[in-house]
C-alpha positions as CSV (number, residue, x, y, z in Angstrom):
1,X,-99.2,98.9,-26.4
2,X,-98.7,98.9,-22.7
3,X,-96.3,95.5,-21.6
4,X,-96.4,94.2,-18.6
5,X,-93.4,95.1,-16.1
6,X,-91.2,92.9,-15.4
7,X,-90.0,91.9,-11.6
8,X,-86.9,91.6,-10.1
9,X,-85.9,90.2,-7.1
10,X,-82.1,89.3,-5.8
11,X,-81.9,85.9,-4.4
12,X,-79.7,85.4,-1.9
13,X,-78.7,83.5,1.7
14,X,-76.8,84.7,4.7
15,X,-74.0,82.3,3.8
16,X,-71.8,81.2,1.7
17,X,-72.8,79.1,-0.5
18,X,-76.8,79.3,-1.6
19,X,-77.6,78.1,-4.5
20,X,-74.7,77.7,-6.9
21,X,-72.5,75.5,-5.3
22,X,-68.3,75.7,-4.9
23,X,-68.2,79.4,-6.5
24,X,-67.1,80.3,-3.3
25,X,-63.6,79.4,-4.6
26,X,-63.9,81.5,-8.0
27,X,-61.2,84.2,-7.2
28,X,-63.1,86.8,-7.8
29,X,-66.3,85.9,-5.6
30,X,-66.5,87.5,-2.2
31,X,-69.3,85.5,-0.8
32,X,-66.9,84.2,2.2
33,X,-67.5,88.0,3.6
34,X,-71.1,87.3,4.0
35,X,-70.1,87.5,8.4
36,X,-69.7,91.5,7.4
37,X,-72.0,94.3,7.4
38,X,-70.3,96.6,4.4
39,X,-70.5,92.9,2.2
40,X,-74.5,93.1,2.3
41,X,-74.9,97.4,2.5
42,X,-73.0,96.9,-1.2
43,X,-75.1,94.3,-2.3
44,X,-78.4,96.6,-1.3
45,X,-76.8,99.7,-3.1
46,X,-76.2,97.4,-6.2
47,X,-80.0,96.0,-6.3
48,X,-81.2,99.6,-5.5
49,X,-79.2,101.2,-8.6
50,X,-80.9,98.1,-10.3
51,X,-84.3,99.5,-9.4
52,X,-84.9,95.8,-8.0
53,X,-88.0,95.3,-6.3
54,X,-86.3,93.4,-3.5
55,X,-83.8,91.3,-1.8
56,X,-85.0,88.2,-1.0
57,X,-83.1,86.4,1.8
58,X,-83.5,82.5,1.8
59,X,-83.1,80.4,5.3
60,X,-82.3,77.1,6.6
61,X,-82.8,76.0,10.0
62,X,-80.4,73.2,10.3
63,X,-77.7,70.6,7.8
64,X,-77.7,69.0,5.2
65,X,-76.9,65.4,6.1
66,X,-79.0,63.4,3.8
67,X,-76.6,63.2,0.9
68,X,-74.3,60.0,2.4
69,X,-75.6,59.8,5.7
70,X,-73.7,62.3,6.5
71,X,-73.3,66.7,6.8
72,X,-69.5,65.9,6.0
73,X,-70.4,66.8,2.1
74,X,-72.3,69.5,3.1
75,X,-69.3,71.6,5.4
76,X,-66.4,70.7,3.0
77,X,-68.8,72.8,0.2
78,X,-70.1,75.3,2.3
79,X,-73.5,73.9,1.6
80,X,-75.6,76.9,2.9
81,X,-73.5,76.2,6.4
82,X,-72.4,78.2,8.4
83,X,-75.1,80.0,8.2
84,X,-76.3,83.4,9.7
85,X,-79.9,84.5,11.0
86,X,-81.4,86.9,7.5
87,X,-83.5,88.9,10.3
88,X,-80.3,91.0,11.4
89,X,-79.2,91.8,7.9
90,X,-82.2,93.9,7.1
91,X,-81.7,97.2,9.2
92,X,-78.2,97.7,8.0
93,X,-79.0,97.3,4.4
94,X,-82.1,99.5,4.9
95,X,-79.9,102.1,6.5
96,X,-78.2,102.5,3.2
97,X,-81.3,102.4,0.6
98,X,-84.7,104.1,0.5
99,X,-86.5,101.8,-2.1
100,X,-85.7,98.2,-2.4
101,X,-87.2,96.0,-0.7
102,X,-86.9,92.5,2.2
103,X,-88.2,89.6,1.6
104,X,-86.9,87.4,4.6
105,X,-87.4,83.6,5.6
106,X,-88.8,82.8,9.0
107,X,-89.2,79.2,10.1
108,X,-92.6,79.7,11.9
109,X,-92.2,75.4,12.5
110,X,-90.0,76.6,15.6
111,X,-91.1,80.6,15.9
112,X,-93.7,81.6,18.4
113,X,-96.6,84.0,16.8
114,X,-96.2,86.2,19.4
115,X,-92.5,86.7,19.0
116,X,-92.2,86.5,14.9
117,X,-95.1,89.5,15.1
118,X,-93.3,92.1,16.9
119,X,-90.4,91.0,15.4
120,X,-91.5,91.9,11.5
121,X,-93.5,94.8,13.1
122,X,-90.1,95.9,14.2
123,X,-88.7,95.7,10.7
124,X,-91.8,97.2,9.4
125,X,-91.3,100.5,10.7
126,X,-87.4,100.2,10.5
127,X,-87.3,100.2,7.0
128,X,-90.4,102.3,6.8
129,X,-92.8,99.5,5.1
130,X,-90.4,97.7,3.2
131,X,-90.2,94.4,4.8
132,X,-92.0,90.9,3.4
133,X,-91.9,87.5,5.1
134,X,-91.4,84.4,3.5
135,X,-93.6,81.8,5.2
136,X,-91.7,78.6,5.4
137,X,-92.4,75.2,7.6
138,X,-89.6,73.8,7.2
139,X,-88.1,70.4,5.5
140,X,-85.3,69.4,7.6
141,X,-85.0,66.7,10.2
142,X,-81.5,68.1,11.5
143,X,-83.8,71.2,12.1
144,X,-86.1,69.2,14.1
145,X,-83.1,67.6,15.9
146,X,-81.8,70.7,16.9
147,X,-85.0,71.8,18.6
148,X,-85.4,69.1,20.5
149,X,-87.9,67.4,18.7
150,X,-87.3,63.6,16.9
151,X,-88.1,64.4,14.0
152,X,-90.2,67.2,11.9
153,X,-94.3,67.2,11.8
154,X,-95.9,65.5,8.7
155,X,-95.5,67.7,5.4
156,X,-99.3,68.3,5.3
157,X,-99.7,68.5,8.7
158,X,-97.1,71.6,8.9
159,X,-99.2,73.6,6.6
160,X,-102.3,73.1,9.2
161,X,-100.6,74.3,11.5
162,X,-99.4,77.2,9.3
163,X,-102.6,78.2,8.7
164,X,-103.8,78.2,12.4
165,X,-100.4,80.0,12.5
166,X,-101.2,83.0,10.0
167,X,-105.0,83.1,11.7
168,X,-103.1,84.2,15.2
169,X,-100.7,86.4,13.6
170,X,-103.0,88.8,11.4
171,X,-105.3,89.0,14.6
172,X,-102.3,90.8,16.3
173,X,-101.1,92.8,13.2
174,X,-104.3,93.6,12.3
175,X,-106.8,93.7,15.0
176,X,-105.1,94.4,18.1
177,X,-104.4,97.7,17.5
178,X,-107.1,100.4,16.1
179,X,-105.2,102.5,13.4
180,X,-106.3,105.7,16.0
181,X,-105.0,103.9,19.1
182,X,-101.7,106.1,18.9
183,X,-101.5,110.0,20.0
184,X,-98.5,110.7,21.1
185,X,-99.9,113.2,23.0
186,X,-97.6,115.1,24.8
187,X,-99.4,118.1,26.2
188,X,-102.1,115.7,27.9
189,X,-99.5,112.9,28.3
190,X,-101.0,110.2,26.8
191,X,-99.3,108.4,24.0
192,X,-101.7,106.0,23.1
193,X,-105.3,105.2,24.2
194,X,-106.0,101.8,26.2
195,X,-109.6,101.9,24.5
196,X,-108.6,101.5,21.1
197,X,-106.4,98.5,22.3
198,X,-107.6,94.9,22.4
199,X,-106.3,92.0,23.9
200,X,-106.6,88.7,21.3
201,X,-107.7,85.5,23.0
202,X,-107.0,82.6,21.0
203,X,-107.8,79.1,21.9
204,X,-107.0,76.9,18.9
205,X,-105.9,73.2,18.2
206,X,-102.1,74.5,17.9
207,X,-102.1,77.3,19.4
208,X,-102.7,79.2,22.8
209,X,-102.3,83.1,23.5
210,X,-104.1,86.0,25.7
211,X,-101.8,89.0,24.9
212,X,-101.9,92.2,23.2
213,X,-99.5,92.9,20.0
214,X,-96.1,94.1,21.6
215,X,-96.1,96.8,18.9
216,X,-97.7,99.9,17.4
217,X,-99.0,99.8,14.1
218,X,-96.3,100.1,11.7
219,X,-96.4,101.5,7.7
220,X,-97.8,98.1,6.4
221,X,-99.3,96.1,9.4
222,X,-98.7,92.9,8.0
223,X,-95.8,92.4,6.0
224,X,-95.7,91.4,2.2
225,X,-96.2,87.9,2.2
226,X,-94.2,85.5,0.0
227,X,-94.8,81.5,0.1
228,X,-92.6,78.8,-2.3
229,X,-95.0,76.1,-1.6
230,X,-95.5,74.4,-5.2
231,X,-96.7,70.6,-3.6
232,X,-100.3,70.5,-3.6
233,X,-100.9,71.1,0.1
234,X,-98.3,73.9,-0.7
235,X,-100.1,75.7,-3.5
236,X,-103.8,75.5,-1.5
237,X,-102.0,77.3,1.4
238,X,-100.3,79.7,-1.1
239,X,-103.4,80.6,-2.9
240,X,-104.8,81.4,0.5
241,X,-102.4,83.3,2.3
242,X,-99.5,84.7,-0.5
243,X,-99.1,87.6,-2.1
244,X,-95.8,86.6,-3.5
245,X,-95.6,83.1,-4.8
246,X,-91.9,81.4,-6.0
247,X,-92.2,78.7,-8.9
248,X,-89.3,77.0,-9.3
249,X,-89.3,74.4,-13.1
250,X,-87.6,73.4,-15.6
251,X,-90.2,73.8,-18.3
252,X,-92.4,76.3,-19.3
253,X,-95.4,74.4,-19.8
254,X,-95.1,72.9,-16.2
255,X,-94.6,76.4,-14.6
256,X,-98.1,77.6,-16.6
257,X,-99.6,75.3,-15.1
258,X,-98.4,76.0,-11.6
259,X,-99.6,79.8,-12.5
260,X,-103.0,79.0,-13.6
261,X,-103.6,76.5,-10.8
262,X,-102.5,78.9,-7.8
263,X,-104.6,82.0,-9.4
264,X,-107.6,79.6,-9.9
265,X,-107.5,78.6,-6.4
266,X,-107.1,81.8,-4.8
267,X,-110.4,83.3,-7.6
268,X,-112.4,80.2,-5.7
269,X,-111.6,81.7,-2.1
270,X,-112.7,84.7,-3.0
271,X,-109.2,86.4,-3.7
272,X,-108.8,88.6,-7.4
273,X,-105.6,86.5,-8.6
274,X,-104.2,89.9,-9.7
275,X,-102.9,90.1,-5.6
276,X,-100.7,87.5,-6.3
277,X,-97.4,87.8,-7.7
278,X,-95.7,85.4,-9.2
279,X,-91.7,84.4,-9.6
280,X,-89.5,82.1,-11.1
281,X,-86.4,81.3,-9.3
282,X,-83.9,82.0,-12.2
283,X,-79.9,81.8,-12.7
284,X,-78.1,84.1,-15.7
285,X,-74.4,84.3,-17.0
286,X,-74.8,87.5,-18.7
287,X,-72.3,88.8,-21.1
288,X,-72.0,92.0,-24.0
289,X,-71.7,89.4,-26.2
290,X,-72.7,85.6,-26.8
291,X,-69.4,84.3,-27.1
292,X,-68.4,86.2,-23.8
293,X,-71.2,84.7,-21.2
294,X,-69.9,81.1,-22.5
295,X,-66.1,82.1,-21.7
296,X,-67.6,83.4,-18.2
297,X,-70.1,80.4,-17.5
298,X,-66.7,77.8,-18.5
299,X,-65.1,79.9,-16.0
300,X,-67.1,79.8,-13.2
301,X,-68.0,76.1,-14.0
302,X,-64.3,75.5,-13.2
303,X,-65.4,76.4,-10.2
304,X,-68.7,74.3,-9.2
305,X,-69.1,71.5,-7.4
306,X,-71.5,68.9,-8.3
307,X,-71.1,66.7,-5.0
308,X,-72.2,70.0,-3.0
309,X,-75.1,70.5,-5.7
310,X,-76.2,66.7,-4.9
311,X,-75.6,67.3,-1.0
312,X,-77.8,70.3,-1.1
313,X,-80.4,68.6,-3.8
314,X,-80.3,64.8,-1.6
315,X,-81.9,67.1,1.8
316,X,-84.3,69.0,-0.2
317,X,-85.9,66.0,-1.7
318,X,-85.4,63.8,1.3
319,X,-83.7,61.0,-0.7
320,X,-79.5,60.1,-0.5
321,X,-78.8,60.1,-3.6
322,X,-75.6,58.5,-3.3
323,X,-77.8,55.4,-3.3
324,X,-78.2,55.6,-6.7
325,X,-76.1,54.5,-9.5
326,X,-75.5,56.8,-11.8
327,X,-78.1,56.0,-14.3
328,X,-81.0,54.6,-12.2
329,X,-84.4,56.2,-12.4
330,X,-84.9,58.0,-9.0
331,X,-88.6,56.7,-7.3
332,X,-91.2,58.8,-6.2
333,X,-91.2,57.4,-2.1
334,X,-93.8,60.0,-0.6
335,X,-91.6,61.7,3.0
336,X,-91.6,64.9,4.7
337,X,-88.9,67.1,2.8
338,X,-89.7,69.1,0.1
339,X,-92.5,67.4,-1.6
340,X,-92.6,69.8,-4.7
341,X,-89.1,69.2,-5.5
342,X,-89.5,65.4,-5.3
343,X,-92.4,65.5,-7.3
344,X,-90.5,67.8,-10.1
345,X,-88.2,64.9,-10.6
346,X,-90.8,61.7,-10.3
347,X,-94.4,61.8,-10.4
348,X,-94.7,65.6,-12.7
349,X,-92.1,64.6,-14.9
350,X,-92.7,63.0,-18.6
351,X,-89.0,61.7,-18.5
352,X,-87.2,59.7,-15.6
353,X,-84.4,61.7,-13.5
354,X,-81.4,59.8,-12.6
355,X,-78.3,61.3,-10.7
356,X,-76.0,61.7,-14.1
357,X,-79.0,64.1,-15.7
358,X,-79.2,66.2,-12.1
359,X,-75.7,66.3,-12.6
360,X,-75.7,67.4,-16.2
361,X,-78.7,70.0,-15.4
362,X,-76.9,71.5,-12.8
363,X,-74.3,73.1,-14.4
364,X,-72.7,75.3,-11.8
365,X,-73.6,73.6,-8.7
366,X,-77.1,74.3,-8.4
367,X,-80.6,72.4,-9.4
368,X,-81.1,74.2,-12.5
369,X,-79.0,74.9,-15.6
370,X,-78.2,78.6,-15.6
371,X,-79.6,80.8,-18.6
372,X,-76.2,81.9,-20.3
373,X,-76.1,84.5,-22.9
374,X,-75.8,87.7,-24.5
375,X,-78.0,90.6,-22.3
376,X,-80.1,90.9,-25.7
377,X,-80.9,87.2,-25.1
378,X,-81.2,87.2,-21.7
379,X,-83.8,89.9,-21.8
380,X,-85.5,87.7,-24.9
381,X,-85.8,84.7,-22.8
382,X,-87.0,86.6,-19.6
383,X,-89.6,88.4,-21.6
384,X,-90.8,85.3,-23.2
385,X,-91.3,83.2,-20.0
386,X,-93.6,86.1,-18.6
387,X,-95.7,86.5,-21.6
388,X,-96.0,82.6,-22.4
389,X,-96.1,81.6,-18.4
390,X,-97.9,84.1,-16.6
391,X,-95.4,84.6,-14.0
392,X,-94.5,88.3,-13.0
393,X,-91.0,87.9,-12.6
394,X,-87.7,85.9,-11.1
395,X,-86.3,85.4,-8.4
396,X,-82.6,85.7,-9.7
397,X,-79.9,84.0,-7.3
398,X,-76.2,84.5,-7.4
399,X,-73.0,83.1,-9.1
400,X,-70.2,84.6,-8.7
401,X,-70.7,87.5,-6.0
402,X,-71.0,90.5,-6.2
403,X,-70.0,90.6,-10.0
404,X,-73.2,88.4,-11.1
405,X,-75.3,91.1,-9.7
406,X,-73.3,94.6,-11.0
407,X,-73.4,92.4,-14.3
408,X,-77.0,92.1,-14.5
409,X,-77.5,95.6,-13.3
410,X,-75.1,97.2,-15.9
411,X,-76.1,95.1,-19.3
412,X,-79.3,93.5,-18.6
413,X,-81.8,96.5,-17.1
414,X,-81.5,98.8,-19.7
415,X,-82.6,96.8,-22.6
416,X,-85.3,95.6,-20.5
417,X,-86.4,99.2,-19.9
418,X,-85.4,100.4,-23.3
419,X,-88.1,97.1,-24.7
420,X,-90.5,98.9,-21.8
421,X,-91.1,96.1,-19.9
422,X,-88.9,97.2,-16.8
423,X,-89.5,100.6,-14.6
424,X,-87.1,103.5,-15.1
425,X,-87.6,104.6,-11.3
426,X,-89.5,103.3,-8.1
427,X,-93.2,104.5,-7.0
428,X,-93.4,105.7,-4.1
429,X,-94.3,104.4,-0.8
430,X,-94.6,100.7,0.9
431,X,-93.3,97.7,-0.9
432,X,-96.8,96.2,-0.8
433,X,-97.6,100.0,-2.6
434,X,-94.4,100.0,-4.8
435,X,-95.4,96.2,-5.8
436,X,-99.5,96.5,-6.6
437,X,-99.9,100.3,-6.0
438,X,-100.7,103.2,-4.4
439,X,-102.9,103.1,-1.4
440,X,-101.7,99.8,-0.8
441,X,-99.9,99.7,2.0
442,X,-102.6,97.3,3.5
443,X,-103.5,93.9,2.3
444,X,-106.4,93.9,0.0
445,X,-109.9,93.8,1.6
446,X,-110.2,89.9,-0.2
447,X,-107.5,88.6,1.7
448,X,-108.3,86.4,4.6
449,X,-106.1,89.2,7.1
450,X,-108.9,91.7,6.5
451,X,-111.5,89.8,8.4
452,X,-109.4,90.7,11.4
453,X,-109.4,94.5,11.1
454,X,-111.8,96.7,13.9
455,X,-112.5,99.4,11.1
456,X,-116.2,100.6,11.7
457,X,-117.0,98.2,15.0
458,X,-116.3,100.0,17.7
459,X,-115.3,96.9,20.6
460,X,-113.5,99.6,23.4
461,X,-114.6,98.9,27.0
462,X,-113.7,102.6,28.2
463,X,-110.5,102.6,30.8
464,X,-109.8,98.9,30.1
465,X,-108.6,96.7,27.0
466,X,-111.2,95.0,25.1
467,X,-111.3,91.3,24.5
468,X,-111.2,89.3,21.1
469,X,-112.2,85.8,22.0
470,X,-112.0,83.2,19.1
């Protein structure tokens, strides 16, 4: 009987400390190198030899400084700051793989379309197709700050804009450009033809542009798109636009139902919910032996700092939880942070969270309790969560760096492809192909990019660029 394959992604930040918090100090972890080029070529050989499907790079624009009124907490733990820009990572690990693919976070809140496009066209045909974009508005204030503004837009008014965003965006990957616009005609000295060229006029609520796409047509067009939205605003706009989709919860049930409700939405629009992939963001201490992931996870718990977990978990939610005592209820008050994570804690939750229970939950730093166990049971409990959830796959983010990785990698992945749930080599091709086929290095013809494609509608005003007015 055929199983269904198991994903793989490495989760991971261009700083310091990401998820897990105070590891940074574990002896053995490396992740204060993160400044250096040979640090992240290493991590893209390990994933590659792990036959990962990708490295998926988190991003913050701005501090954490809810936690205490104050980003104090936030610098002593190395709270995702200082932190780099993911973008420039990509080409260097690329350099040194042919397979694995990027999944990067772009703040489109405070990136021009025109810009981000050429920029992950760029990437596109640097890494020869193997670069995704994680959609993100943003849930910071100190963001805002920093770019001048007051304060950040409404949480449901971001994703409006988001979509007007992704609208303007696919019109230059995809319609700018006719696949035969480029020769590279040497002989006759004509690289590409103005013709097959059009300029996109847009005149929308958000936005205003009258510009052709900077660049030529790369391997995939438009990038692999990944979305985390799990609020309900979040989740309409995911079952629109994603074809990557991270769930993060501490329950199965709760993250069925998160499945089931994306994939219903996206059927509704017209989508087949078998173009969405989904991923649950996932921590393991993984040893040969049962009794040897405890002796690691009490190690590296030695380690872990719970005030940089409640810094880190106090900005996300958009509530100080130094506020609280230590066994007070935590309200649902409605603000513009992360509304999904909030609502995980409050209003979804059967149970009341107070600070002492994030505390106990988060066991090395982080928002979740790690998985921690032999590789036989780690590879029970991930194939169990795909076949009772309906997820695809995890999102799996580090502890102690790089060892939590090579660990994985060494004892995990071949029981997962010896139970035949987990590829022994890549396909060939795009990471849109390697992740739902051959053929597809294009989005599929349901999505709403296609509608911006020229294929069979021929719109060339001969010697000049043709207009697309909207």
């Amino acid at each position: 009987m055929h199983r269904k394959q198991i994903r793989l992604n490495a989760f991971d930040m261009n700083c310091v400390g990401h998820i897990q918090h105070g590891l940074w100090t574990h002896p053995r972890d490396r992740s204060a190198s993160y400044n250096t080029l040979g640090y992240w070529q290493n991590l893209a050989r390990i994933a590659e030899r792990g036959l990962f499907d990708g490295i998926f790079l988190a991003d913050i624009v701005g501090v954490y400084d809810v936690y205490k009124d104050s980003a104090a907490p936030s610098i002593i733990d190395a709270v995702q700051i200082p932190v780099n820009d993911p973008l420039l990572l990509v080409p260097a690990m690329a350099a040194v793989t042919r397979h694995v693919g990027f999944g990067v976070t772009c703040n489109l809140t405070y990136e021009q379309p025109y810009l981000l496009a050429r920029r992950m066209s760029t990437l596109d045909h640097l890494t020869n197709g193997r670069i995704g974009w994680n959609i993100v508005t943003g849930y910071l204030d100190s963001a805002a700050r920093g770019m001048g503004r007051a304060a950040q837009p409404d949480h449901d008014d971001r994703y409006d804009v988001a979509d007007e965003y992704l609208e303007l965006a696919y019109k230059l990957w995809e319609g700018s450009w006719e696949d035969d616009a480029v020769l590279r005609d040497k002989d006759n000295r004509v690289y590409a033809r103005p013709e097959k060229i059009h300029r996109i006029r847009h005149h929308g609520r958000h936005y205003q542009l009258d510009a052709i796409h900077l660049s030529e047509p790369s391997p995939q067009r438009t990038p692999v798109l990944y979305q985390a939205g799990a609020s309900t605003r979040g989740r309409r706009f995911a079952a629109t636009h994603a074809e990557c989709i991270f769930v993060n919860a501490a329950n199965k049930p709760l993250v069925t139902s998160i499945v089931a409700d994306i994939r219903a939405q996206a059927a509704a629009q017209g989508r087949d919910p078998a173009d969405i992939l989904m991923f649950a963001g996932r921590t393991v201490v993984v040893g040969r032996t049962h009794a040897e992931a405890e002796a690691k996870f009490r190690d590296y718990q030695a380690h872990a700092s719970a005030e940089g977990g409640l810094a880190h978990f106090s900005s996300s939610i958009g509530v100080d939880l130094s506020r609280y005592e230590l066994d007070e209820p935590i309200r649902h008050d409605k603000n513009n942070a992360n509304n999904s994570a909030l609502e995980a804690i409050t209003s979804r939750s059967k149970e009341p969270w107070t600070v002492r229970r994030i505390i106990n939950e988060m066991g090395l730093g982080g928002r979740q309790k790690p998985f921690v166990g032999s590789a036989e049971e780690v590879a029970d409990d991930m194939i169990a969560w795909v076949e009772e959830t309906g997820i695809d796959g995890f999102n799996l983010s580090r502890t102690v760096t790089p060892e939590c990785l090579e660990d994985f990698v060494e004892l995990v992945v071949p029981i997962l492809q010896e139970r035949g749930v987990y590829k022994r080599d890549y396909a060939e091709g795009t990471l849109r192909e390697k992740l739902f086929g051959p053929g597809r290095a294009r989005l599929a013809a349901s999505h709403p990019a296609a509608r911006q494609r020229r294929q069979g509608r021929d719109q060339a005003v001969a010697g000049v660029l043709a207009d697309a007015v909207t």
